[in-house]
C-alpha positions in Angstrom: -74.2 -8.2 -52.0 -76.5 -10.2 -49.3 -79.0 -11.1 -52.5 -75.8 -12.0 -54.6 -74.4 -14.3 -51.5 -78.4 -15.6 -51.4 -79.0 -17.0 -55.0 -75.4 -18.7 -54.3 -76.3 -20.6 -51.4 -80.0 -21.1 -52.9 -78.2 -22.8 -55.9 -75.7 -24.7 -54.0 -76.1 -25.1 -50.2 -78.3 -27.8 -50.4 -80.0 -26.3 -47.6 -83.1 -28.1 -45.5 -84.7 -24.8 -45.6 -85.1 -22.0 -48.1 -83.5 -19.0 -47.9 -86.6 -16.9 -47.8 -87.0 -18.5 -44.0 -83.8 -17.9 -42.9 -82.3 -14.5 -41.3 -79.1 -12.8 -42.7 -77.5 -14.5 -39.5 -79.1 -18.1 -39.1 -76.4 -20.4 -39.0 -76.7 -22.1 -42.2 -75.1 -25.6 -41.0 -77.7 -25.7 -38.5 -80.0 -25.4 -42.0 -78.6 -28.5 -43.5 -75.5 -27.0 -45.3 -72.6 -29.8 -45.1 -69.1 -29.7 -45.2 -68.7 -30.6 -48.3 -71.7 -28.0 -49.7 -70.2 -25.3 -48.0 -66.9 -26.2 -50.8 -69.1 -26.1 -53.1 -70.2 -22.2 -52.1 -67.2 -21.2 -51.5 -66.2 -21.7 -55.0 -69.3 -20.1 -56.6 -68.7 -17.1 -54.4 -65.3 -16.7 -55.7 -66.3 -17.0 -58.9 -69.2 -14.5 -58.7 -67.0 -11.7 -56.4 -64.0 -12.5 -58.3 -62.1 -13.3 -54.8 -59.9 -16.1 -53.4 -60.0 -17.5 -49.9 -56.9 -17.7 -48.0 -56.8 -20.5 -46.1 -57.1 -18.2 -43.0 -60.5 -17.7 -44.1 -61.4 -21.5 -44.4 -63.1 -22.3 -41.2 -66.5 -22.7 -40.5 -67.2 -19.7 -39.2 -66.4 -17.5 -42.1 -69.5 -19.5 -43.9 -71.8 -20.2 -40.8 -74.3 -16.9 -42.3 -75.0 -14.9 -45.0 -73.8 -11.7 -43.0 -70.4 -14.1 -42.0 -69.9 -14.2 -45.9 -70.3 -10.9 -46.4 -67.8 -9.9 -44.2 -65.3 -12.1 -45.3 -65.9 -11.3 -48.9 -65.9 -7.8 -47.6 -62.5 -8.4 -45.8 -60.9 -9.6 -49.4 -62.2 -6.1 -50.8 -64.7 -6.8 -53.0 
């Protein structure tokens, strides 16, 4: 799942960073990912685990890391 979750945010984080520098837990804002970007993952990831978000889940901290992600797309059951 964490590779999965990496190609996402690799194609669509706009990160300052690559992803082959960054920890399963670096805070990913803190590697450039903006507001906005992080909309943009969110919707790949539902697309590629075949989940929806409930807006309980749309807070920062559900997408801060790759193991944060994982979690929450655990969470939905996938």
């Amino acid at each position: 799942m964490n590779e999965r979750i990496r190609k996402i945010l690799k194609d669509h984080a706009r990160l300052t960073k690559t992803m082959e520098e960054l920890t399963d837990d670096a805070d990913l804002y803190q590697a450039g990912m903006t507001s906005h970007a992080s909309v943009n993952v969110m919707l790949a990831l539902e697309g590629e685990f075949d989940v929806e978000f409930p807006d309980s889940m749309l807070k920062r901290s559900s997408f801060e890391s790759v193991s944060a992600i994982a979690s929450a797309i655990s969470e939905l059951g996938s």
